[in-house]
DODREN-767226 format. One record per residue: x, y, z of N, C-alpha, C, CB in turn; chain; residue in one letter; residue number from 1. Coordinates in steps of 0.1 Angstrom, whole numbers. Glycine has a CB too. Layout:
<sites>
n_x, n_y, n_z, ca_x, ca_y, ca_z, c_x, c_y, c_z, cb_x, cb_y, cb_z, chaine, residu, num
X, Y, Z, X, Y, Z, X, Y, Z, X, Y, Z, A, a, NUM
...
</sites>
This chain:
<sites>
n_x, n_y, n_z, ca_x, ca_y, ca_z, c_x, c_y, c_z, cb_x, cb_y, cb_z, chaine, residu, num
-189, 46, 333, -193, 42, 320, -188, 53, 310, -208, 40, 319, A, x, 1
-191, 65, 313, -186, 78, 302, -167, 76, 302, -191, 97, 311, A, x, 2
-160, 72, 310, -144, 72, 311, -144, 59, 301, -137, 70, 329, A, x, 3
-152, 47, 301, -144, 36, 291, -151, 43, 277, -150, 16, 294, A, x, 4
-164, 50, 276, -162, 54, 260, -151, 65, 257, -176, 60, 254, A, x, 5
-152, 71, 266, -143, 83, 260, -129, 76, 256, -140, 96, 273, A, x, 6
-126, 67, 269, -110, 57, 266, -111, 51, 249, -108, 40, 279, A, x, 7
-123, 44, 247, -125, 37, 236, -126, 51, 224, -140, 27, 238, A, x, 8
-131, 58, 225, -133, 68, 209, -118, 72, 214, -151, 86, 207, A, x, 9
-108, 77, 223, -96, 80, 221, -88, 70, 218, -91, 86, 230, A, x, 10
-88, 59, 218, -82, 50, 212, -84, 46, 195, -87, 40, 219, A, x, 11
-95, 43, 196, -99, 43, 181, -95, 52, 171, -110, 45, 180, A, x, 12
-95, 63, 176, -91, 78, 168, -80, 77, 165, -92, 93, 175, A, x, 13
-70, 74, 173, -56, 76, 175, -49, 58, 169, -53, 82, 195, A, x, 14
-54, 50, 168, -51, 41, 160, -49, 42, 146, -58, 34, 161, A, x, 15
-33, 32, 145, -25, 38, 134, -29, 34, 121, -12, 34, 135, A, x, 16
-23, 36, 110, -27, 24, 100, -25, 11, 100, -23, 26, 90, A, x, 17
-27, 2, 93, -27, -10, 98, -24, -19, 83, -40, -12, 107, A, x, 18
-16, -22, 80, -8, -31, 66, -11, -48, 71, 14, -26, 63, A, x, 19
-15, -57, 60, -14, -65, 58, -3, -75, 53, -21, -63, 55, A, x, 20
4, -64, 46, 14, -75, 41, 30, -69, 51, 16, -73, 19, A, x, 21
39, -73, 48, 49, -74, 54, 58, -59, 51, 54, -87, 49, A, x, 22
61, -54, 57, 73, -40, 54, 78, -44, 45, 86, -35, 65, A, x, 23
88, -56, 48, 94, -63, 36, 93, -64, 24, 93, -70, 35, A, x, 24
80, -66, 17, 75, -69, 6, 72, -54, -4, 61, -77, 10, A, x, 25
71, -42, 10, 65, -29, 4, 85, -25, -1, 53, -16, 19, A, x, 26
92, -28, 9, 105, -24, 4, 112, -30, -8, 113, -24, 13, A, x, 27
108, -43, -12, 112, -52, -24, 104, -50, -34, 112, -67, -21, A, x, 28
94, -43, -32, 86, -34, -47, 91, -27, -48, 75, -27, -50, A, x, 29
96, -16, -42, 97, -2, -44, 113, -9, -52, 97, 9, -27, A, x, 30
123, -10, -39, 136, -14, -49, 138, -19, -63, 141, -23, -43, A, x, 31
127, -29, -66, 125, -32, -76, 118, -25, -90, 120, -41, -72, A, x, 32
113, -19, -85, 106, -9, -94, 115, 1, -96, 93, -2, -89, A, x, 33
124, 5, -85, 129, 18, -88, 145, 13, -98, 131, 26, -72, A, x, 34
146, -2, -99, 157, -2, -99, 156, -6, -117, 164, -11, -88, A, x, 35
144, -8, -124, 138, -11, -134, 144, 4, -144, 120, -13, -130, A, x, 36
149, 1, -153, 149, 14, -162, 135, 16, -170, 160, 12, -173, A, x, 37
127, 10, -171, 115, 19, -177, 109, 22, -164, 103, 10, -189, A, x, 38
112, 23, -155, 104, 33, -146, 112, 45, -137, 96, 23, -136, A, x, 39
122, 45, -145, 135, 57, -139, 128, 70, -140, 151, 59, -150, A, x, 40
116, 77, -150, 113, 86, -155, 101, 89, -139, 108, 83, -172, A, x, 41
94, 77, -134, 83, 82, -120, 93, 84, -117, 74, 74, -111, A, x, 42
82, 93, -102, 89, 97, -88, 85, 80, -80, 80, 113, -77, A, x, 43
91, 83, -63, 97, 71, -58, 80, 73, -53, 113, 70, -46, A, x, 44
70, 83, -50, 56, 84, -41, 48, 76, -49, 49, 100, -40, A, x, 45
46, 82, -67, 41, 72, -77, 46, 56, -73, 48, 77, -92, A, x, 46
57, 57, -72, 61, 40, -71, 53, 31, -56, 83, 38, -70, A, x, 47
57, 42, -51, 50, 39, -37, 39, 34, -38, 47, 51, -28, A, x, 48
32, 43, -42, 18, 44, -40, 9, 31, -47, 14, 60, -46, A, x, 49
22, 27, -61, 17, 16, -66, 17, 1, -62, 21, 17, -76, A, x, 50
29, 1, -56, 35, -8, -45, 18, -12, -35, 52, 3, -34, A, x, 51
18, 0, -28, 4, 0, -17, -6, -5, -21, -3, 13, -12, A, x, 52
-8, -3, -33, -21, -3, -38, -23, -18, -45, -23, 12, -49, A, x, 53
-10, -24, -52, -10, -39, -57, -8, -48, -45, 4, -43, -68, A, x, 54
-2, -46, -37, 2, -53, -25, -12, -56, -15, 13, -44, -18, A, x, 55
-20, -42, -12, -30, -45, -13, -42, -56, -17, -29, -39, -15, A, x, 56
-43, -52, -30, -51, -62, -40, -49, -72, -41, -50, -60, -51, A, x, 57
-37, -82, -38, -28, -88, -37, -33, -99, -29, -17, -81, -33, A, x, 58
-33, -92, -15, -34, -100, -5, -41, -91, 4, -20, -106, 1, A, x, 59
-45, -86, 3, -58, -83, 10, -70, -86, 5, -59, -70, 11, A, x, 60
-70, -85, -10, -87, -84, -14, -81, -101, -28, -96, -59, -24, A, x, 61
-74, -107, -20, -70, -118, -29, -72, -123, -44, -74, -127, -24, A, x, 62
-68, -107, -47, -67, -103, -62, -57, -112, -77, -61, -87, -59, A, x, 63
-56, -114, -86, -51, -122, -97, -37, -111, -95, -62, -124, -114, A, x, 64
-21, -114, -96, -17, -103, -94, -11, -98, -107, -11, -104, -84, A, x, 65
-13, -103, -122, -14, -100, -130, -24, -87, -129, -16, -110, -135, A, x, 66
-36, -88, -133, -48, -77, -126, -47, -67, -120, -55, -81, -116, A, x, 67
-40, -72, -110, -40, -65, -98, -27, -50, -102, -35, -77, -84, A, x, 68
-15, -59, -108, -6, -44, -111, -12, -38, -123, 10, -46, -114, A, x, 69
-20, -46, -132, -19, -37, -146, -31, -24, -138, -28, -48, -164, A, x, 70
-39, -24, -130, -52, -23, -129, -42, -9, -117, -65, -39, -124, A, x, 71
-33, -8, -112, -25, -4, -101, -19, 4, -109, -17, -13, -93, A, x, 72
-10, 1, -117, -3, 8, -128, -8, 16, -134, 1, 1, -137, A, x, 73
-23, 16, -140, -34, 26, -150, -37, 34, -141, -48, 20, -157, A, x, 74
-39, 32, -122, -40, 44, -117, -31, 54, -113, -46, 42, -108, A, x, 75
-21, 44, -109, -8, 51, -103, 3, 59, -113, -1, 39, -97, A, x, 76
5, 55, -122, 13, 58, -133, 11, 67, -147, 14, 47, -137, A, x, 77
-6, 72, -150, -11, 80, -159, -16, 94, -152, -23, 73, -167, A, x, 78
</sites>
């Protein structure tokens, strides 16, 4: 009984992150964002990070996605 928890909390621990939406979708933000001239002035982490975070909201927490980037943008971007 002590070898399946220990198996279980080392599993658990060591479990990766876990994305909802598609690789895809995170690389067709980013491209898109980066390829935008009002946003030539961010870095690509900022863009990143805003990408994660609308994409998220998006379709994870089945957010308006209007909303969802302005609300992504005010954190990611100031």
């Amino acid at each position: 009984m002590k070898k399946i928890l220990i198996i279980s909390i080392l599993i658990i621990s060591f479990a990766s992150k876990a994305y909802s939406y598609p690789e895809s979708q995170m690389e067709d933000c980013v491209s898109s964002a980066l390829s935008n001239p009002a946003t030539k002035s961010i870095s690509k982490d900022s863009i990143t990070n805003y990408c994660d975070c609308a994409l998220r909201a998006i379709i994870d927490e089945k957010n308006d996605i209007r909303e969802s980037g302005y609300a992504c943008a005010q954190k990611h971007f100031n």
